[in-house]
C-alpha positions as CSV (number, residue, x, y, z in Angstrom):
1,X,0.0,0.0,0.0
2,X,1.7,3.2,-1.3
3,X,1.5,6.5,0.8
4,X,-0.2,9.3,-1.3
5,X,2.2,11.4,-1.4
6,X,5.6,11.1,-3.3
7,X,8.4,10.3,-2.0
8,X,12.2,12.1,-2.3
9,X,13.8,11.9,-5.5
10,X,16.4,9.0,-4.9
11,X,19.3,11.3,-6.6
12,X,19.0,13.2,-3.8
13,X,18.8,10.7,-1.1
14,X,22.1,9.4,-2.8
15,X,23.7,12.6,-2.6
16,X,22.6,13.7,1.2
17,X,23.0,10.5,3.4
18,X,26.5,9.8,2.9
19,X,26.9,13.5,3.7
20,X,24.9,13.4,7.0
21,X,26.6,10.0,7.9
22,X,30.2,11.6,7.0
23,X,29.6,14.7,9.5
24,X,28.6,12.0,12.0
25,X,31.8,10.4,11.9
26,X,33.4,13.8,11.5
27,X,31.9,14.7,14.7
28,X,33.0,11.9,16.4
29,X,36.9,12.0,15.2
30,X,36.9,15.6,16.4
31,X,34.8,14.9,19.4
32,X,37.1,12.1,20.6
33,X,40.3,14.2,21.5
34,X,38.6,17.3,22.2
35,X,36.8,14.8,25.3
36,X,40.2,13.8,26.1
37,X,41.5,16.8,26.9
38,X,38.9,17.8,29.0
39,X,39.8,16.6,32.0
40,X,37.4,15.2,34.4
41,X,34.5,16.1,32.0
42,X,35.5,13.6,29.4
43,X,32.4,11.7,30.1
44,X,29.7,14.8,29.4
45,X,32.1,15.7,26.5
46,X,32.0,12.4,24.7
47,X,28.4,12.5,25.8
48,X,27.8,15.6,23.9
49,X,29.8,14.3,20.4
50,X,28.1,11.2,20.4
51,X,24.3,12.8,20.8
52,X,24.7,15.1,18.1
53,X,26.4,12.2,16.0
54,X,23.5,10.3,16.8
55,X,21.5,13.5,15.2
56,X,23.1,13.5,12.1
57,X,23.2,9.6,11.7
58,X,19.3,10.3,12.5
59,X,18.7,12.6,10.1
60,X,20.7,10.6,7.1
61,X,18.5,7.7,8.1
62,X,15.2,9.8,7.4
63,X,16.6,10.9,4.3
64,X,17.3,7.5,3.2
65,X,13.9,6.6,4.1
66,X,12.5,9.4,2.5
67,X,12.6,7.8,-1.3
68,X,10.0,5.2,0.4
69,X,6.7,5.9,-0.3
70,X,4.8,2.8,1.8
71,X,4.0,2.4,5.0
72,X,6.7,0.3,5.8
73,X,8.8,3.2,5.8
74,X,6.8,5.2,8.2
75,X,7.6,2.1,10.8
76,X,11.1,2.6,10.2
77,X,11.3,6.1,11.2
78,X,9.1,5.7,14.1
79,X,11.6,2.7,15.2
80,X,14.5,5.1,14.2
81,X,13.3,7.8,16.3
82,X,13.1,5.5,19.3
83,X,16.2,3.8,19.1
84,X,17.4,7.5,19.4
85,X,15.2,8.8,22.3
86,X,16.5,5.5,24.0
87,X,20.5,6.7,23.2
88,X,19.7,10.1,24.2
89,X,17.9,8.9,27.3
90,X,21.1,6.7,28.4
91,X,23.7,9.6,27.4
92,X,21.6,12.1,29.6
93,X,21.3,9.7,32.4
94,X,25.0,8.9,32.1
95,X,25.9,12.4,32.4
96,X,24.1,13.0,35.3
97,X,25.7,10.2,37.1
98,X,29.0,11.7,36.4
99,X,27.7,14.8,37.9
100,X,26.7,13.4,40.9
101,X,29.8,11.6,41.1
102,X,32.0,15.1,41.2
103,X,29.2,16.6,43.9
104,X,30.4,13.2,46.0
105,X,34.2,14.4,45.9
106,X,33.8,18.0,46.8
């Protein structure tokens, strides 16, 4: 069963993914020794690179899924989008532990 409207034009799904996917990686490389040098905050820094790499992989996804004009599609995104909230949740939590921990040593 196809989806009224029309999907994106696959040229342009071929052009953009590999783009959002290559800023995610780009994001992490540069993410990775700018966490390092942080110090004690290395955990809310690598935190921070791998959320918004998560973003982008996120948003290359969608784009990818945008040529798709069924409803099997629609199920991928909503499966994307929780797989994401689910990262996000677990970075954020993470965080907070680390904060918590450096309250504990004051």
């Amino acid at each position: 069963m196809n989806l009224v409207a029309a999907g994106l034009p696959p040229e342009l799904a071929e052009v953009t993914t590999p783009l959002t996917v290559g800023m995610a990686l780009l994001i992490i490389v540069l993410g990775l020794p700018a966490a390092l040098a942080a110090g004690r905050h290395t955990g809310a820094r690598l935190a921070a690179a791998i959320g918004l790499a998560v973003e982008f992989l996120l948003a290359g996804g969608l784009l990818r899924l945008a040529t798709l004009d069924d409803f099997m599609a629609v199920g991928m995104v909503a499966a994307i989008v929780a797989v994401r909230s689910a990262i996000r949740y677990g970075i954020r939590f993470a965080v907070r532990a680390e904060d918590l921990g450096d309250l504990k040593h004051v």
